[in-house]
N, C-alpha and C positions, 0 to 999 in steps of 0.2 A: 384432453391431454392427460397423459399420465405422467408423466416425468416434467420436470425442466429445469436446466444447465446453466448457473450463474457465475460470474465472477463470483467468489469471496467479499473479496474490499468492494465491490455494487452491492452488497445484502445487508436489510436493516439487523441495526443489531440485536429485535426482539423480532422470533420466529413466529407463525402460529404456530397452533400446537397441531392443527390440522393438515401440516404441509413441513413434514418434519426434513431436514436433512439426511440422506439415505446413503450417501456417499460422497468423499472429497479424491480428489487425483493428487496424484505427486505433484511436489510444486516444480512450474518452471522460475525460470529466473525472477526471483524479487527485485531486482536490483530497478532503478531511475536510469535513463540515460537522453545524452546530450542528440540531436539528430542535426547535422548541417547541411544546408541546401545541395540539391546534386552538382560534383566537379569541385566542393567547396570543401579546403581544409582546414581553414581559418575562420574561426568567429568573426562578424562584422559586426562590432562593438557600437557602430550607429543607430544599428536596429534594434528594435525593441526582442528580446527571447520570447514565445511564444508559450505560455504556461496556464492550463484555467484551472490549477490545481492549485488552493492557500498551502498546502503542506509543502510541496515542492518549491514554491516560491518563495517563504520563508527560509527553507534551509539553503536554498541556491544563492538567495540572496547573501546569504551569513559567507559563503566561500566566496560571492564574488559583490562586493559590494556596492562596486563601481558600475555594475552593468543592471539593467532593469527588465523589468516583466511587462506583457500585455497579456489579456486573453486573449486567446482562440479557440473557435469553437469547430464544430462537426467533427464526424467520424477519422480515425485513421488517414486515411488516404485523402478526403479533402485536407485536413492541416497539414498534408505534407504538399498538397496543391500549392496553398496559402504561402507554405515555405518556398517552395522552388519558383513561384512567381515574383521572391524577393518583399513579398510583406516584414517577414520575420528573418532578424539575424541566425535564430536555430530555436529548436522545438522540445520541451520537457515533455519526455513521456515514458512509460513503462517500458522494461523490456519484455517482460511477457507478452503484448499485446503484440507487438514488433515480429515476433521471431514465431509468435501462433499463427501472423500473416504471410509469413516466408518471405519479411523486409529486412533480416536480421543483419543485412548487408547497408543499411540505413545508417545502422547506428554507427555514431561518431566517436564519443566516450560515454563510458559505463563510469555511473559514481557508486564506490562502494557503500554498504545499509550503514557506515558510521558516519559517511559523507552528507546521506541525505537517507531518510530511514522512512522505510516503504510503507504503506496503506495497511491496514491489518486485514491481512488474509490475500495479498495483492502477490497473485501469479498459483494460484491456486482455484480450482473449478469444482464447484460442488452441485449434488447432482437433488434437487426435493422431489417429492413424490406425497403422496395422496395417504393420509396415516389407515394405517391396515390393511394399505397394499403387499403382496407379497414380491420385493424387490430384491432378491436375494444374489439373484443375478450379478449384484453391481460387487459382490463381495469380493471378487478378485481385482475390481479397477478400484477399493478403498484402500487407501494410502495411512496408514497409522500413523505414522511420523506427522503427514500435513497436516493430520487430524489435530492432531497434539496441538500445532505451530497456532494453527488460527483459534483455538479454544483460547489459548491462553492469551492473543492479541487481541482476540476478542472482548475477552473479563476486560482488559484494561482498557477497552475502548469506550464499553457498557460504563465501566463504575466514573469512568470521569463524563457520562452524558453526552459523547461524541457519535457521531452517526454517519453513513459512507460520505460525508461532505464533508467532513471535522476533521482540521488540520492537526488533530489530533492523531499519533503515529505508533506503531506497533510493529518491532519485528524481531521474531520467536525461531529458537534454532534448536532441534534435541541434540542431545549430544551422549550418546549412551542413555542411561536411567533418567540423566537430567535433563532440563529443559533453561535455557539463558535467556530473555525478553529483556531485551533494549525500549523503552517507550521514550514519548515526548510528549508530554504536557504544555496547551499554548490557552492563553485566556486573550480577549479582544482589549483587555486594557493594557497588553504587555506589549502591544506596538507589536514593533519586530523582533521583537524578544520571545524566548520560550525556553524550558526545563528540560533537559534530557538527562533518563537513569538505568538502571540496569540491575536485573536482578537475577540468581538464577534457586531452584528450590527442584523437587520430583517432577518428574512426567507425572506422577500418579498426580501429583496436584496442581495441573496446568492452571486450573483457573483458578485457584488462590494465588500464582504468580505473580499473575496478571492484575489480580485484585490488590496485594498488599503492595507492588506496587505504581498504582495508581493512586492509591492511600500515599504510601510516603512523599511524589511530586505532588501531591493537591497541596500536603502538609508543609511541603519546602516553599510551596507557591504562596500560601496563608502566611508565612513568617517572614517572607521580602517584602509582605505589602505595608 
């Protein structure tokens, strides 16, 4: 194999150096979204929401308090099985993954990144390769701007020791020269609590964005304990 094509938010956050990153795509939609069974407009607040994600669960939790989570597992379209056989009141999942299927007609309601604030690097596809391959090819499908978004979601995912399972949350937007990162900070002794900040600094220096801060919620987390 010479290439292969990952999710972002699936890739640990230390690369080897022998299987470098060679290309990222434009991002699709970052954004969470709500899925309800087919013919169904209303949540059925009996059943458990369907979510195996701690990130999404915690923030879904926080807008709706009153209603609860189960896991569900398998791919796409068994959890939407799961769903429309009445398991699950409705389904937390990506929109990217949604609309890459051609189910974009699934989704129910879209939560905006300040509602519930996306995976770092989630809705973004990067491409590795084998180091001192000539992959040059890929130079018109790299995305600079996405490039930016997940470096710097990245640092902050890195410096607080979170990994693609870490309910730890990252999401990076350029905006001209600069670059804005919303993160969330969550440790296992804060229950259902967790730190959300924002910062914004140069593109040039995506991952010290992302680095200082990560530094200042560890540092806010340190002073409530």
């Amino acid at each position: 194999t010479d290439v292969s094509v990952h999710c972002v938010k699936d890739m640990t956050m230390d690369l080897p150096e022998e299987f470098p990153v060679c290309g990222v795509s434009a991002r699709e939609d970052p954004r969470d979204v709500l899925v309800l069974p087919k013919g169904v407009d209303q949540l059925d607040r009996s059943l458990p929401v369907g979510c195996s994600s701690k990130r999404r669960t915690l923030q879904f939790l926080k807008l709706y308090p009153q209603l609860h989570c189960e896991s569900v597992r398998g791919n796409v379209l068994t959890r939407l099985d799961k769903l429309d056989r009445g398991e699950y009141g409705g389904l937390l999942l990506a929109a990217a993954g949604l609309k890459r299927l051609g189910l974009e007609s699934r989704i129910s309601r879209y939560f905006s990144v300040q509602e519930i604030i996306p995976a770092a690097g989630q809705g973004i596809l990067a491409v590795q390769g084998r180091k001192g391959e000539n992959l040059s090819c890929l130079q018109s499908w790299f995305d600079r701007q996405a490039f930016q978004e997940a470096v710097c979601e990245r640092a902050f995912v890195r410096t607080l020791d979170g990994g693609c399972s870490s309910p730890i949350a990252a999401y990076a937007q350029v905006l001209g020269d600069q670059i804005r990162l919303c993160g969330l900070y969550y440790e296992a002794e804060m229950g259902s609590d967790y730190l959300t900040g924002e910062l914004t600094g140069p593109c040039s220096e995506a991952s010290q964005v992302g680095i200082r801060l990560a530094e200042m919620l560890r540092q806010q987390a340190a002073e409530q304990k």
